[in-house]
C-alpha positions as CSV (number, residue, x, y, z in Angstrom):
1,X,-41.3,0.8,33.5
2,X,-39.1,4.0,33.3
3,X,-36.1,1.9,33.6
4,X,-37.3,-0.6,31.3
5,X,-37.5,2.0,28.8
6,X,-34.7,4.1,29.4
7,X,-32.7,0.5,29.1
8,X,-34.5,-0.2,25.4
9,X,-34.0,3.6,24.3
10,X,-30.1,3.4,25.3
11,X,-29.6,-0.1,23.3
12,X,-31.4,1.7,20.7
13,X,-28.9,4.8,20.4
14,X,-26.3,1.8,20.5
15,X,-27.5,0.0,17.5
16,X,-28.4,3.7,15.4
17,X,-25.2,5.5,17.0
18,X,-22.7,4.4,14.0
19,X,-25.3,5.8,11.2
20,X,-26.1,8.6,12.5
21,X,-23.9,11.9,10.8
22,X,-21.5,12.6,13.8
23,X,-17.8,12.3,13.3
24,X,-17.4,9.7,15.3
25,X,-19.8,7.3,13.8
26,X,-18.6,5.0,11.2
27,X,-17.9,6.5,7.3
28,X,-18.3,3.2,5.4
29,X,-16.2,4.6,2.3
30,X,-13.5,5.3,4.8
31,X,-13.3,2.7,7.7
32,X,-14.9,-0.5,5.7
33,X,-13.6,-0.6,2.3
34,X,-10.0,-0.2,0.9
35,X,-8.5,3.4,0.4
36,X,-7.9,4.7,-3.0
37,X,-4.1,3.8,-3.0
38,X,-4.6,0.3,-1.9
39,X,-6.8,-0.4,-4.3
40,X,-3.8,0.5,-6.6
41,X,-1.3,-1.2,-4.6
42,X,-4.0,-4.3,-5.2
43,X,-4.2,-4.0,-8.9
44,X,-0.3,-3.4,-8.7
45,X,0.0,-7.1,-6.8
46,X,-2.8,-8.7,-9.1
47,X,-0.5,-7.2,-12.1
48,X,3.0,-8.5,-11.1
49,X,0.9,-12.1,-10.5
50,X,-0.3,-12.4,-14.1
51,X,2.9,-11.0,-15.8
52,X,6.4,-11.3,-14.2
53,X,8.2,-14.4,-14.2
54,X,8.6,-16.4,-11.3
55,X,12.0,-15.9,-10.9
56,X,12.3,-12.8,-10.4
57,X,12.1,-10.8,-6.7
58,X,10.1,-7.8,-6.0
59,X,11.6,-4.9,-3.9
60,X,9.3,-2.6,-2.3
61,X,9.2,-0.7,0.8
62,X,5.0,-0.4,1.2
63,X,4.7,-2.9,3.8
64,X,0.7,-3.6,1.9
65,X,2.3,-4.4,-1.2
66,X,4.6,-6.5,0.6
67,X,1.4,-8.5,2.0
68,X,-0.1,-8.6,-1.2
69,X,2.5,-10.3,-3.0
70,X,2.9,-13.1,-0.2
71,X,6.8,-11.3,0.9
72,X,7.2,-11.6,4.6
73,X,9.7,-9.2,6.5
74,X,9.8,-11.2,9.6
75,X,10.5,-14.3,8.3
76,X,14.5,-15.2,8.7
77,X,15.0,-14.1,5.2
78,X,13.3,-11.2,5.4
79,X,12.0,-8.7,2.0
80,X,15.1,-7.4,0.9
81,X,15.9,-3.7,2.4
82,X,14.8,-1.0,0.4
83,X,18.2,1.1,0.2
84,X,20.6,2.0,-2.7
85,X,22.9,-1.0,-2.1
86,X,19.5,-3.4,-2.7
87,X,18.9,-1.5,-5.7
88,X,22.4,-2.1,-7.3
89,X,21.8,-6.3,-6.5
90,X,18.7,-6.2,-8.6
91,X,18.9,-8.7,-11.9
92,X,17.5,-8.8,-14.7
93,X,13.9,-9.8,-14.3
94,X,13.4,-8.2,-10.8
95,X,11.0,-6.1,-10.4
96,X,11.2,-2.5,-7.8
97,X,7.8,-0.8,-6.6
98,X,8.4,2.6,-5.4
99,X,5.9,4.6,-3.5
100,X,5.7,8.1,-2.1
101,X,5.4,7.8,1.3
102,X,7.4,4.9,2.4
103,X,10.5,4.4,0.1
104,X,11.1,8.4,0.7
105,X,9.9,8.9,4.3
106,X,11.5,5.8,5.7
107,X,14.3,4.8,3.4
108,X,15.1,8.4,1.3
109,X,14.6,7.1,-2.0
110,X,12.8,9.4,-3.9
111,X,11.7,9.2,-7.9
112,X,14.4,11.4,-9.7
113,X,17.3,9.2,-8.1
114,X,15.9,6.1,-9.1
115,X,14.6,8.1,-12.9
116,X,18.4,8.7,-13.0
117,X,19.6,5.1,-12.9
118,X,20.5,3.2,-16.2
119,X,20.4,0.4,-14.4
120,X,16.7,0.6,-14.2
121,X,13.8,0.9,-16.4
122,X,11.1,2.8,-15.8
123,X,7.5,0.7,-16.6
124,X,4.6,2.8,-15.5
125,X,3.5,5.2,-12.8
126,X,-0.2,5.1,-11.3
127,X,-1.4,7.8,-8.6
128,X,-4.8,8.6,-6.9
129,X,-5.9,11.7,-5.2
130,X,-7.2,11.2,-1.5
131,X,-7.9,12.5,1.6
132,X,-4.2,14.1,2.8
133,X,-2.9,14.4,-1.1
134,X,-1.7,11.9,-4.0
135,X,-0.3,8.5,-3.7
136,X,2.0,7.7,-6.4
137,X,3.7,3.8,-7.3
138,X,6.2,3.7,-10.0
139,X,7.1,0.3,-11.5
140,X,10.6,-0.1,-12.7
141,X,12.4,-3.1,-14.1
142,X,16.0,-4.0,-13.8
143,X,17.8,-4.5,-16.8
């Protein structure tokens, strides 16, 4: 009987463990719903869907956005590089998405050189504050 109920209190613990407060246990804000910046990064995507032409590419270098608007870097193609020789090909009706985090830690790009561009206007920025500091997209259009 000891067994028996040592075996039902431990698959108890089991099922309760990921409620309970410790660290280790499941935050359902944090590990089952979106973070704050993709849910920008989604209304971004759902955004581009409704209003750009179809003709016109998107260059980003967030690797969500890039799943979000159906843009596959593995494919033979590939998403266009995020570097300053892509962003002197863009036409008119194309469409660049930069971020914070990945166009300046992985490619160098940051804001004021793209700000600086006449090439390129400047359509809207939206940021969030979260855990580790803001997330910022700017939205630029090539003229």
């Amino acid at each position: 009987i000891v067994a028996l109920l040592f075996t039902i209190g431990c698959i108890g613990w089991i099922f309760m463990f990921p409620f309970t407060p410790n660290p280790a246990a499941l935050d359902i804000q944090h590990d089952l719903m979106l973070r704050p910046d993709q849910r920008i990064a989604r209304e971004i995507a759902i955004g581009l869907e409704q209003h750009s032409s179809s003709s016109g590419r998107v260059l980003t270098a967030s690797p969500y956005l890039m799943m979000l608007l159906d843009i596959d870097p593995f494919t033979d193609q590939g998403a266009p590089a995020f570097n300053a020789q892509e962003i002197t090909r863009l036409k008119q009706g194309d469409v660049l998405i930069w971020d914070n985090w990945f166009a300046v830690k992985e490619f160098g790009i940051t804001e004021e050189q793209l700000n600086s561009r006449h090439d390129l206007r400047f359509v809207e920025t939206r940021s969030v504050v979260q855990k580790g500091g803001i997330s910022r997209f700017s939205i630029y259009a090539a003229r």
